[in-house]
py3Dmol code that shows the C-alpha trace and the ligand (Angstrom):
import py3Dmol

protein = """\
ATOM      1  CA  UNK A   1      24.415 -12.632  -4.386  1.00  0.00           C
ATOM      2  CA  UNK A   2      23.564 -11.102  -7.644  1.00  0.00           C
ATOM      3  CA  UNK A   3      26.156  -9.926 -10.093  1.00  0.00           C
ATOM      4  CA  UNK A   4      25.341  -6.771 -12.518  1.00  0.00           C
ATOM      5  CA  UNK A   5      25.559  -9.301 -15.495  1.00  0.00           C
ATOM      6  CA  UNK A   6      22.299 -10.837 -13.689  1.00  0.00           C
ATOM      7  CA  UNK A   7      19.795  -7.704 -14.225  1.00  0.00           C
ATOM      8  CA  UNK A   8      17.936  -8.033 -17.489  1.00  0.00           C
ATOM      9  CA  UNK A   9      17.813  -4.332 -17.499  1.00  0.00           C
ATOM     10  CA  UNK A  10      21.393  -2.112 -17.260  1.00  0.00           C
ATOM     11  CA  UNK A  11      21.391  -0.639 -13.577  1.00  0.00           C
ATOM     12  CA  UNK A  12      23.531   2.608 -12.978  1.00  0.00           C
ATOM     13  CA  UNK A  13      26.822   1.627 -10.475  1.00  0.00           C
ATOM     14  CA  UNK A  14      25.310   3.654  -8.121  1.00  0.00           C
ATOM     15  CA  UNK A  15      22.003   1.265  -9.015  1.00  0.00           C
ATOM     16  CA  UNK A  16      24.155  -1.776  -8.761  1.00  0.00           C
ATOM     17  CA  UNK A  17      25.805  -0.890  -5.598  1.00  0.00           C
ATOM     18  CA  UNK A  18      22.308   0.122  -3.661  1.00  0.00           C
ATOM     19  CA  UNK A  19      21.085  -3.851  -4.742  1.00  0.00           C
ATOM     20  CA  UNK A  20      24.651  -5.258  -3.828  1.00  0.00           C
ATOM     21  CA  UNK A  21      23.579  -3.639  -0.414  1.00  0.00           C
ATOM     22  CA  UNK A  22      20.495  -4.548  -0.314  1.00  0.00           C
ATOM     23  CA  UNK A  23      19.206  -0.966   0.139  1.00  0.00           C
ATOM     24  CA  UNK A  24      17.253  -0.783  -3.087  1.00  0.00           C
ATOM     25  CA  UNK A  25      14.426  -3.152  -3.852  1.00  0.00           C
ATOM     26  CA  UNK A  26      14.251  -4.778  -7.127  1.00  0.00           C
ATOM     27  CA  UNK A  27      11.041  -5.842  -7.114  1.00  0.00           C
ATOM     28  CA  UNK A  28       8.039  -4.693  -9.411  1.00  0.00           C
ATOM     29  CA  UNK A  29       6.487  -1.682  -8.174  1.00  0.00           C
ATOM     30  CA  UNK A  30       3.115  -1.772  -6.164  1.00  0.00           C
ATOM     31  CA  UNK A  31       0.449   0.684  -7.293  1.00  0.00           C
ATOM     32  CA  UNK A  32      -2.791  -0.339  -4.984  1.00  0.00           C
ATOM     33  CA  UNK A  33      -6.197   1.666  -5.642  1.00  0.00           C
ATOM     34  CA  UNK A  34      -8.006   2.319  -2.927  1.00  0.00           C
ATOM     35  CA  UNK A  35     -11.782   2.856  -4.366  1.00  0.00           C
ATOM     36  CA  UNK A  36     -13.041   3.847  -0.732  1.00  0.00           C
ATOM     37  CA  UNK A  37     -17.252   3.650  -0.745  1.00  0.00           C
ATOM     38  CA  UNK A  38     -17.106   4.914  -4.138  1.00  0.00           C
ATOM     39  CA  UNK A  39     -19.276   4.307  -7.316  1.00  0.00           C
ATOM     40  CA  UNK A  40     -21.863   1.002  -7.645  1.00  0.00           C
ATOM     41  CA  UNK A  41     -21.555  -2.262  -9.173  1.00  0.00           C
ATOM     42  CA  UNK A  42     -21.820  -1.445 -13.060  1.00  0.00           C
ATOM     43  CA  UNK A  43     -18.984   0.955 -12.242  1.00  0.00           C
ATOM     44  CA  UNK A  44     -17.060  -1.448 -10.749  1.00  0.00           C
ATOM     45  CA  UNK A  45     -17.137  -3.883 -13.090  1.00  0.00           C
ATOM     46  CA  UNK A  46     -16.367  -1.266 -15.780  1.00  0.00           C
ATOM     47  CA  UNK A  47     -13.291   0.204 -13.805  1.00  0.00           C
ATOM     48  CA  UNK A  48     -12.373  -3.507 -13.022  1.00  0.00           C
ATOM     49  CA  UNK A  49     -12.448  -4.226 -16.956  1.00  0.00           C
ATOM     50  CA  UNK A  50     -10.935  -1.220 -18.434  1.00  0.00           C
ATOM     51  CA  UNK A  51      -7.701  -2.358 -16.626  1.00  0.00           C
ATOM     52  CA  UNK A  52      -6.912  -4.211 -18.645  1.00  0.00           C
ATOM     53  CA  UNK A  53      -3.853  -6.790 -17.829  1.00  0.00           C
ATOM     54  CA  UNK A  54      -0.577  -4.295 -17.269  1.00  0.00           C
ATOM     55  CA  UNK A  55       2.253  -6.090 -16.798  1.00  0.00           C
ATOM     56  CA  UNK A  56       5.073  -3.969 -15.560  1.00  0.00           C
ATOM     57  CA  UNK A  57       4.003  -3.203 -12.126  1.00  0.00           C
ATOM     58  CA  UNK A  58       2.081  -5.396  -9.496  1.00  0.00           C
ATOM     59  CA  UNK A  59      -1.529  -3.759  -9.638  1.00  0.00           C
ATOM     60  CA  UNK A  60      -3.940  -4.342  -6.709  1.00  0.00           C
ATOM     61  CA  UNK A  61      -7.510  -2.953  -6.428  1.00  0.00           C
ATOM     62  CA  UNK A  62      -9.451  -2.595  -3.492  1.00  0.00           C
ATOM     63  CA  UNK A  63     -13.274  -1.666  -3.997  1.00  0.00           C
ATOM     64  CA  UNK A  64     -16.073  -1.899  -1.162  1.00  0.00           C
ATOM     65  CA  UNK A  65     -16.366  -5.009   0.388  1.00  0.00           C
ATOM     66  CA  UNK A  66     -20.263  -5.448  -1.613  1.00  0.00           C
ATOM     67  CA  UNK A  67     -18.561  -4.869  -5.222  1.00  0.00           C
ATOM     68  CA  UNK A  68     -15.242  -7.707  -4.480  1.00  0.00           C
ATOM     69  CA  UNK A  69     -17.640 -10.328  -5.991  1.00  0.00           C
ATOM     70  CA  UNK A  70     -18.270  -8.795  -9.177  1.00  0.00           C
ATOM     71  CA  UNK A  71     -14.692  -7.198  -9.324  1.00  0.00           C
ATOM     72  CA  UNK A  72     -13.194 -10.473  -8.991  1.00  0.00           C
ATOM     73  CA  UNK A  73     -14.717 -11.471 -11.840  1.00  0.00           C
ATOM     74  CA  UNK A  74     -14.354  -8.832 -14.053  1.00  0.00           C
ATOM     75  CA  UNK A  75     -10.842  -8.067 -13.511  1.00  0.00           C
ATOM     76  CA  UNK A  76      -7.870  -9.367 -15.315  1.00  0.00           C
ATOM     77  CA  UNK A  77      -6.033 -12.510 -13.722  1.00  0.00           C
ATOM     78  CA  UNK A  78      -2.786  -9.889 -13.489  1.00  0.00           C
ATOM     79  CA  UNK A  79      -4.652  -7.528 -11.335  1.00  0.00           C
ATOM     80  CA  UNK A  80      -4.726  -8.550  -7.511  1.00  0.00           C
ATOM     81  CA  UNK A  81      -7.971  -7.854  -5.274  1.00  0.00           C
ATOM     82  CA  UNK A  82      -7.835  -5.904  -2.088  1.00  0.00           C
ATOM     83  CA  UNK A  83     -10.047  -5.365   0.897  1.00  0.00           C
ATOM     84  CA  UNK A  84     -10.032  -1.817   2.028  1.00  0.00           C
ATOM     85  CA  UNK A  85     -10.203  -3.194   5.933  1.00  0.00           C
ATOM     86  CA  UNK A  86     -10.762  -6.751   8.104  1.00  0.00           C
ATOM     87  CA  UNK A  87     -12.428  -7.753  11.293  1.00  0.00           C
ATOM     88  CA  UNK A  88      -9.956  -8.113  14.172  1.00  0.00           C
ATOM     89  CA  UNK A  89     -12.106 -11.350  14.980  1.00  0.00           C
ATOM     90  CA  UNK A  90     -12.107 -14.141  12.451  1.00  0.00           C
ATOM     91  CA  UNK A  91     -16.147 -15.108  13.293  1.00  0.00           C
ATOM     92  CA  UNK A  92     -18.945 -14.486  15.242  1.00  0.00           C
ATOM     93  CA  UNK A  93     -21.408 -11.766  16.884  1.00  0.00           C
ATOM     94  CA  UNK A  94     -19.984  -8.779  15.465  1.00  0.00           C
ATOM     95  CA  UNK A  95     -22.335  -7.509  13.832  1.00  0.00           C
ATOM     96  CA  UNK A  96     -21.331  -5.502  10.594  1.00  0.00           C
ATOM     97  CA  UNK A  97     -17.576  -7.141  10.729  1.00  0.00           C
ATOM     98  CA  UNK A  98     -15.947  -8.778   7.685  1.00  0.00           C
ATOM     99  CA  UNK A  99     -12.922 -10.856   8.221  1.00  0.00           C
ATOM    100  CA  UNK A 100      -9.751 -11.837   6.798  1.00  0.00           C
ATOM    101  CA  UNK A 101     -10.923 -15.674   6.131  1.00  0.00           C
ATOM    102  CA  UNK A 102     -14.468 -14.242   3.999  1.00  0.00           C
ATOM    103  CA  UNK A 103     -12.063 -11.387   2.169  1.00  0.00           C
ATOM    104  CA  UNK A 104      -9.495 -14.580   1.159  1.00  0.00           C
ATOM    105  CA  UNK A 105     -12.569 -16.583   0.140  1.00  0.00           C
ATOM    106  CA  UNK A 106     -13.810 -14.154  -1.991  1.00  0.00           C
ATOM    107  CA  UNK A 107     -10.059 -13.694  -3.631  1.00  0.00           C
ATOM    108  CA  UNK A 108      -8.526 -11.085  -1.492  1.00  0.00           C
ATOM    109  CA  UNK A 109      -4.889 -11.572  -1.538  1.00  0.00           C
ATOM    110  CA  UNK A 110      -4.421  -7.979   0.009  1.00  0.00           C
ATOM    111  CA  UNK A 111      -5.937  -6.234   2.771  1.00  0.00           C
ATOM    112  CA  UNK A 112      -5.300  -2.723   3.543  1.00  0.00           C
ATOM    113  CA  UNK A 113      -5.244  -1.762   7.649  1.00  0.00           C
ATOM    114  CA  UNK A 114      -5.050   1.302   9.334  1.00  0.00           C
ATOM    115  CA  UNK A 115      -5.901   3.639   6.565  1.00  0.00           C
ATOM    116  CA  UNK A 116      -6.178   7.308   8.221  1.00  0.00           C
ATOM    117  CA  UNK A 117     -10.022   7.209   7.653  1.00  0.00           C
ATOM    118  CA  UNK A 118     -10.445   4.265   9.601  1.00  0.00           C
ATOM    119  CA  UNK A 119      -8.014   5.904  12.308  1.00  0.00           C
ATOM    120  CA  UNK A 120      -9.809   8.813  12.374  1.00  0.00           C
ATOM    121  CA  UNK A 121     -13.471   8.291  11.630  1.00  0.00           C
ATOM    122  CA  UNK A 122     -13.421   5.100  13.434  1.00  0.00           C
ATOM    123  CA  UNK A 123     -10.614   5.494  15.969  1.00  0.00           C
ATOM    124  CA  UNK A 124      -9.106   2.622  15.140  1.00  0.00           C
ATOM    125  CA  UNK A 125      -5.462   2.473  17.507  1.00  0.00           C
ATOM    126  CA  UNK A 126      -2.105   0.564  16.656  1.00  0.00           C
ATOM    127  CA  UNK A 127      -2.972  -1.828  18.741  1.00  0.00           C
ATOM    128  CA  UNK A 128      -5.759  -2.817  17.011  1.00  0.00           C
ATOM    129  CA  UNK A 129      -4.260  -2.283  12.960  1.00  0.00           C
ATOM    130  CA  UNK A 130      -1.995  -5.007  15.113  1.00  0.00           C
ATOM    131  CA  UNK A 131      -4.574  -7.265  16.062  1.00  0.00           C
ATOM    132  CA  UNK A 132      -6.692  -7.100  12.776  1.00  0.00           C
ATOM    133  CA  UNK A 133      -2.930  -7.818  10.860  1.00  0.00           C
ATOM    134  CA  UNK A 134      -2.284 -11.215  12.690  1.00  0.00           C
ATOM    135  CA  UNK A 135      -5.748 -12.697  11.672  1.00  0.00           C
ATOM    136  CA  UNK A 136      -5.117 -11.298   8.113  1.00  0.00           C
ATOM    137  CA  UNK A 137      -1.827 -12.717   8.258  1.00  0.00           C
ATOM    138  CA  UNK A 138      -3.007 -16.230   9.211  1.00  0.00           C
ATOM    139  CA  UNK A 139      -5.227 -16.184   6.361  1.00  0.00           C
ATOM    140  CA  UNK A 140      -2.802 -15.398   3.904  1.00  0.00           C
ATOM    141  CA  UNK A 141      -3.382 -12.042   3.146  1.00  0.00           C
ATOM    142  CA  UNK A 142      -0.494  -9.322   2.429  1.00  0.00           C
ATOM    143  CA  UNK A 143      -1.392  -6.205   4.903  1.00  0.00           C
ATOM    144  CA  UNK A 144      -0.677  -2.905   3.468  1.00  0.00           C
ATOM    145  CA  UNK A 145      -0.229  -1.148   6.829  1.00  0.00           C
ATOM    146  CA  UNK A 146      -0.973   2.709   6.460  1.00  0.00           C
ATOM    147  CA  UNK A 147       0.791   5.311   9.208  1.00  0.00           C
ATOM    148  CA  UNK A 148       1.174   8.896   8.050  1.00  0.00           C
ATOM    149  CA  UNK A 149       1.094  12.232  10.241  1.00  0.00           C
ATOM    150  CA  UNK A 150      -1.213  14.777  10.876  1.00  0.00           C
ATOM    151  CA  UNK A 151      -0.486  18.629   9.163  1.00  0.00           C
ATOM    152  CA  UNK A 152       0.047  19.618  13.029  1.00  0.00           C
ATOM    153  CA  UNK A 153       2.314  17.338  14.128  1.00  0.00           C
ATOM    154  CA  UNK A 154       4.187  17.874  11.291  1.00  0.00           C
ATOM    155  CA  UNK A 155       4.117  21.500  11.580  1.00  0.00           C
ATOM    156  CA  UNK A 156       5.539  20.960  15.162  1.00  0.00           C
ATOM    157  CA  UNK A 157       8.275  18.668  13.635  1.00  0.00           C
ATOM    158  CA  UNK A 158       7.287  15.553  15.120  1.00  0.00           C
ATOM    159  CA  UNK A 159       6.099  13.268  12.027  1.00  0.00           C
ATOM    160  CA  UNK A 160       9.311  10.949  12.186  1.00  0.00           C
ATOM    161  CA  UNK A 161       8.528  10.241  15.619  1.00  0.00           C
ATOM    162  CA  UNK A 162       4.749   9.870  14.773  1.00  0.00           C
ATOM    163  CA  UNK A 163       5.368   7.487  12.036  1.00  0.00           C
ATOM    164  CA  UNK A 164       7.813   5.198  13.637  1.00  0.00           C
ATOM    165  CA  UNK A 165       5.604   5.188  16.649  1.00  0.00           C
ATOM    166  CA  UNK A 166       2.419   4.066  14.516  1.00  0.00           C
ATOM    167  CA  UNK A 167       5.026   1.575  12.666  1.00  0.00           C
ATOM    168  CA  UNK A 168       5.780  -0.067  16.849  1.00  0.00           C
ATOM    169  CA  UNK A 169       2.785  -0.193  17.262  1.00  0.00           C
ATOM    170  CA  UNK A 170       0.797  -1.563  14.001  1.00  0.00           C
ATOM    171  CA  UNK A 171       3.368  -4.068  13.027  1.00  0.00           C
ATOM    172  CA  UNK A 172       2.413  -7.227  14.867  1.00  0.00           C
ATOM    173  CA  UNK A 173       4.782 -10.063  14.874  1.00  0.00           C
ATOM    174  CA  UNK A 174       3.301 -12.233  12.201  1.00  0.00           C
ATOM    175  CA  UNK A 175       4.689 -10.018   9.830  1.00  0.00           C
ATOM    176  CA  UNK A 176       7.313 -10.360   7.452  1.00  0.00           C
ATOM    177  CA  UNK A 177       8.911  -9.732   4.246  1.00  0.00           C
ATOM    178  CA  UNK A 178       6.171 -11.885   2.280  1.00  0.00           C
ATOM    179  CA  UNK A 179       3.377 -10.364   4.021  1.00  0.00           C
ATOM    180  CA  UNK A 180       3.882  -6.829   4.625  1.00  0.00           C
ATOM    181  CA  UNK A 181       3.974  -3.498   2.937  1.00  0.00           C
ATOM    182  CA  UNK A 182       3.543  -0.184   4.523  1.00  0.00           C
ATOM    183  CA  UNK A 183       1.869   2.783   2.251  1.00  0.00           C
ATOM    184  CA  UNK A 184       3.596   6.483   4.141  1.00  0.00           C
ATOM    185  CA  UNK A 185       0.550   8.754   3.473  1.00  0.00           C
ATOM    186  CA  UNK A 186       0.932  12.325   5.310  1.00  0.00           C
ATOM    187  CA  UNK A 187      -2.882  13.205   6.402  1.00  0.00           C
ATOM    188  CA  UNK A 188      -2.843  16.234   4.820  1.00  0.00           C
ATOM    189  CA  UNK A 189      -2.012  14.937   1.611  1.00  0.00           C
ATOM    190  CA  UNK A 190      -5.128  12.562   1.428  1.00  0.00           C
ATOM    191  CA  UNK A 191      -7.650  13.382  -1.099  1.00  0.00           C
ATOM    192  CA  UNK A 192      -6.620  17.249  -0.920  1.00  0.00           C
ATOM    193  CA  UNK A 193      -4.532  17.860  -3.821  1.00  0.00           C
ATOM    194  CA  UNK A 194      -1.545  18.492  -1.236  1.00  0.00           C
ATOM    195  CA  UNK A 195       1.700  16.197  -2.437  1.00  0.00           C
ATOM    196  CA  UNK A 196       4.034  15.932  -0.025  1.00  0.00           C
ATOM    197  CA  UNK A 197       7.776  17.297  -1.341  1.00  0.00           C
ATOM    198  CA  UNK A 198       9.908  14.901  -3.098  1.00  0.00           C
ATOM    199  CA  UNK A 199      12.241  15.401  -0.094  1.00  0.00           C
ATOM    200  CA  UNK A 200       9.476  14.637   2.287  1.00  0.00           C
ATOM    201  CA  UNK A 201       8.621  11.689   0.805  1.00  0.00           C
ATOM    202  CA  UNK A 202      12.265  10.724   0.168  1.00  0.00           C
ATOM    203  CA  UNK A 203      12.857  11.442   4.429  1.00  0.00           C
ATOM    204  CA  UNK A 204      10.192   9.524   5.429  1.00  0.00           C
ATOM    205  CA  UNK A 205      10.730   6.589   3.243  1.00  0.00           C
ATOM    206  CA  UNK A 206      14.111   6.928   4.611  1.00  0.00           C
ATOM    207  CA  UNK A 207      12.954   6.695   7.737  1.00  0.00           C
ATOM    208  CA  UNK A 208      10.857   3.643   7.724  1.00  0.00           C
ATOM    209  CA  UNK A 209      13.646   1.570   5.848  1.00  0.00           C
ATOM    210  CA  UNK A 210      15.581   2.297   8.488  1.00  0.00           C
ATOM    211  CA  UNK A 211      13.017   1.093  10.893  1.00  0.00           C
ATOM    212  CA  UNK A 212      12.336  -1.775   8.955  1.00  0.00           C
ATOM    213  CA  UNK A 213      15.903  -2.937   8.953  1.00  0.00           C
ATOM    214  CA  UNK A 214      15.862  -2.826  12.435  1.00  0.00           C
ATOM    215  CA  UNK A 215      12.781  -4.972  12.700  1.00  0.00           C
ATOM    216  CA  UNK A 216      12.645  -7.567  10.486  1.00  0.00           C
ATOM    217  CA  UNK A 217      14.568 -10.065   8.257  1.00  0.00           C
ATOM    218  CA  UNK A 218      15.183  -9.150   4.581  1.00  0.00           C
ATOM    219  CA  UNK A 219      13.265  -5.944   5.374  1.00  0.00           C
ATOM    220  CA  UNK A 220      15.039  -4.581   1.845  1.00  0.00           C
ATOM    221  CA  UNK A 221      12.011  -6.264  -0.237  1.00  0.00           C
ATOM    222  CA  UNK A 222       9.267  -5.268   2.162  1.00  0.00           C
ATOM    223  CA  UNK A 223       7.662  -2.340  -0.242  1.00  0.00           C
ATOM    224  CA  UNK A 224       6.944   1.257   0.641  1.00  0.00           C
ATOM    225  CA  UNK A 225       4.539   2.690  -0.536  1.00  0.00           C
ATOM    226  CA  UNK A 226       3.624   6.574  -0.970  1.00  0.00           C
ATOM    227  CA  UNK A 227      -0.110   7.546  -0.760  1.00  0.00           C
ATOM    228  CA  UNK A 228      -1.758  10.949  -0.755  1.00  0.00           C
ATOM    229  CA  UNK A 229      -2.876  12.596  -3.998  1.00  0.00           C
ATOM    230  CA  UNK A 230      -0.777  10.532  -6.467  1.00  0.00           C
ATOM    231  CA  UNK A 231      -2.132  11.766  -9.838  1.00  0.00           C
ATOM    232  CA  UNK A 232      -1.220  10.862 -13.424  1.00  0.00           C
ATOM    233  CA  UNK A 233       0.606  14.181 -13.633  1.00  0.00           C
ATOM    234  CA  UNK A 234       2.940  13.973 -10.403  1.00  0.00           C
ATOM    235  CA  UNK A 235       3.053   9.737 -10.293  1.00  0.00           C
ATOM    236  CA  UNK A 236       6.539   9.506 -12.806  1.00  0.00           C
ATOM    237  CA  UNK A 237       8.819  11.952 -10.228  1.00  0.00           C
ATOM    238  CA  UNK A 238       7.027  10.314  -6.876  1.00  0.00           C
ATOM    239  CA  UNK A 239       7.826   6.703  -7.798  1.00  0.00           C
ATOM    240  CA  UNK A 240      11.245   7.539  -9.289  1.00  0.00           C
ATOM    241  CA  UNK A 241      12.499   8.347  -5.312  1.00  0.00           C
ATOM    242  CA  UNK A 242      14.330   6.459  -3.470  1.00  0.00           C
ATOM    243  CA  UNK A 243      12.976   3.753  -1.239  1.00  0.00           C
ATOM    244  CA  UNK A 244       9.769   4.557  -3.610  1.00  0.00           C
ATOM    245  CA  UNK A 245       8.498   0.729  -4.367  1.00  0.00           C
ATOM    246  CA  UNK A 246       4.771   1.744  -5.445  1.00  0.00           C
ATOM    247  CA  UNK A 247       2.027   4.107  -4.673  1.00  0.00           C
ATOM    248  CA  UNK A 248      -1.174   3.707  -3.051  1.00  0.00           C
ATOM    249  CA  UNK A 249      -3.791   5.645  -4.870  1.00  0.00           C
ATOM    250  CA  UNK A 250      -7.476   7.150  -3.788  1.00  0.00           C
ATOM    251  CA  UNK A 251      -8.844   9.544  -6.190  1.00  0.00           C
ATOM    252  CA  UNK A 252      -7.075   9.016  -9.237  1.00  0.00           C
ATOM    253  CA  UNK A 253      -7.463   4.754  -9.059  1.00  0.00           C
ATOM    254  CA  UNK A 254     -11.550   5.488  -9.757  1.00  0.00           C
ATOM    255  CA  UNK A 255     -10.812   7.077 -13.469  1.00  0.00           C
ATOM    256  CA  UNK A 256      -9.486   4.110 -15.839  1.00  0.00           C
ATOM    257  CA  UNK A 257      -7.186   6.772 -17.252  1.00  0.00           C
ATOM    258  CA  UNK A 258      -5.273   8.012 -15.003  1.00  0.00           C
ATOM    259  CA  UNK A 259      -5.051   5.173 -12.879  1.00  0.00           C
ATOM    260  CA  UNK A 260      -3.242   3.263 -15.753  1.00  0.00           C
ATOM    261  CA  UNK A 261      -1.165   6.394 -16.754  1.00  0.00           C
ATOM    262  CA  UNK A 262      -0.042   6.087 -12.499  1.00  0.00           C
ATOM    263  CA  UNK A 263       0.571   2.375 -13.845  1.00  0.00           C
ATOM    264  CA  UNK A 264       2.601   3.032 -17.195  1.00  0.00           C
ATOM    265  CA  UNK A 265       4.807   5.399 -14.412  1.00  0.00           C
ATOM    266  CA  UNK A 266       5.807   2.534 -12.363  1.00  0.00           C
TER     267      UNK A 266
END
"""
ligand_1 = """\
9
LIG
P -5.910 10.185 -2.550
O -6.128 9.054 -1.442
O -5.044 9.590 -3.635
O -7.290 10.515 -3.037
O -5.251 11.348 -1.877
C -5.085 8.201 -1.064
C -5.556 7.260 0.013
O -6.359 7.673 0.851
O -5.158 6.087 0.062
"""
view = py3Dmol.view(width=600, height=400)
view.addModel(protein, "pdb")
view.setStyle({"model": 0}, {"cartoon": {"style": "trace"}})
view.addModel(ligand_1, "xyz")
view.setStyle({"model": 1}, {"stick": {}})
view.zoomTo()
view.show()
């Protein structure tokens, strides 16, 4: 158990009881960018390099799978790499597939899984962010599982039902506190300038704590992630909520800028 005398920084009572709890995590913060199939390789090496080596937040970057070589090299050794998606086969004739062994070898140490793109443009299920999140597991990768509603079902009042349902489902039992995160991003909020409220964010987050805890061992340091039009201008109040532990970040992660204005936040 910690004491307050242990936390270099001064922590708030409130702070102090929330860690004492273990409801509040007290780990860096996690800002991932998710480049999508964005830009070529002298823009990903110049992205990779104008990073730069920040230091108070874990950073991860995810470009295509064609530009991890040259982003590897070119970014700083505080900077993680990410894979924006993995086989759910680790080799063989599937023609087009990358898996999570290849994405290690090249320096992966993250993998994100069942973005909403992939969901919806390649109708990806659960079951199979499950599947693909064992093999990346076994090769020592840290999944950031996505799950988020649509605008509909949320209009209809179902999202916490939707979410914890995609959570069942996509979680497979390799994971735990070392090896998962979970990035909330409401479908309607992806690359549409639509935040989500603070107190939507601060629900939902609720809600998959609460999930978590039921789930899994020392689920308080398993981050949480909010994704869906994080910007420089909106990052400082998003990652400031509770059970915020980092962002995951599309648009905004391809301009040097604001991406490390999103990090300063953290
Ligand atoms: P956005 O994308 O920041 O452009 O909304 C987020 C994501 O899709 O991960």
């Amino acid at each position: 158990m910690k004491l307050w005398g242990d936390y270099k920084h001064p922590v708030l009572p409130c702070q102090a009881l929330m860690m004492y709890e273990g409801l509040m995590n007290t780990q860096k913060k996690l800002i991932a960018g998710n480049w999508k199939m964005n830009g070529n390789l002298a823009d990903a090496k110049a992205l990779a390099e104008a990073l730069g080596n920040p230091s108070n937040a874990d950073v991860c970057i995810c470009p295509p799978y064609v530009h991890l070589g040259v982003v590897a090299t070119a970014k700083s050794q505080g900077i993680a790499l990410g894979a924006q998606d993995c086989s759910l086969k680790d080799n063989g004739a599937f023609t087009g597939d990358i898996s999570a062994p290849m994405l290690k070898e090249m320096g992966c140490s993250y993998v994100i899984l069942g973005h909403s793109e992939r969901r919806s443009y390649h109708a990806e299920s659960s079951t199979q962010v499950a599947e693909k999140a064992k093999k990346a597991h076994a090769a020592g990768l840290v999944t950031i599982i996505c799950v988020g509603e649509t605008e509909e079902e949320r209009v209809s009042g179902i999202q916490n039902q939707v979410v914890t349902t995609q959570l069942a489902k996509s979680i497979p039992d390799t994971a735990n506190a070392q090896n998962l995160v979970i990035a909330y991003e409401p479908v309607w909020a992806i690359g549409t300038g639509k935040t989500a409220t603070l107190d939507d964010i601060k629900d939902m987050h609720a809600v998959i704590r609460e999930f978590l805890k039921e789930k899994l061992d020392n689920s308080s340091a398993i981050r949480i992630l909010y994704g869906g039009s994080v910007k420089a201008d909106n990052a400082k109040e998003i990652l400031a909520a509770p059970n915020v532990d980092g962002a995951l970040v599309g648009g905004a992660s391809l301009k040097a800028d604001q991406f490390l204005t999103i990090i300063d936040a953290a």
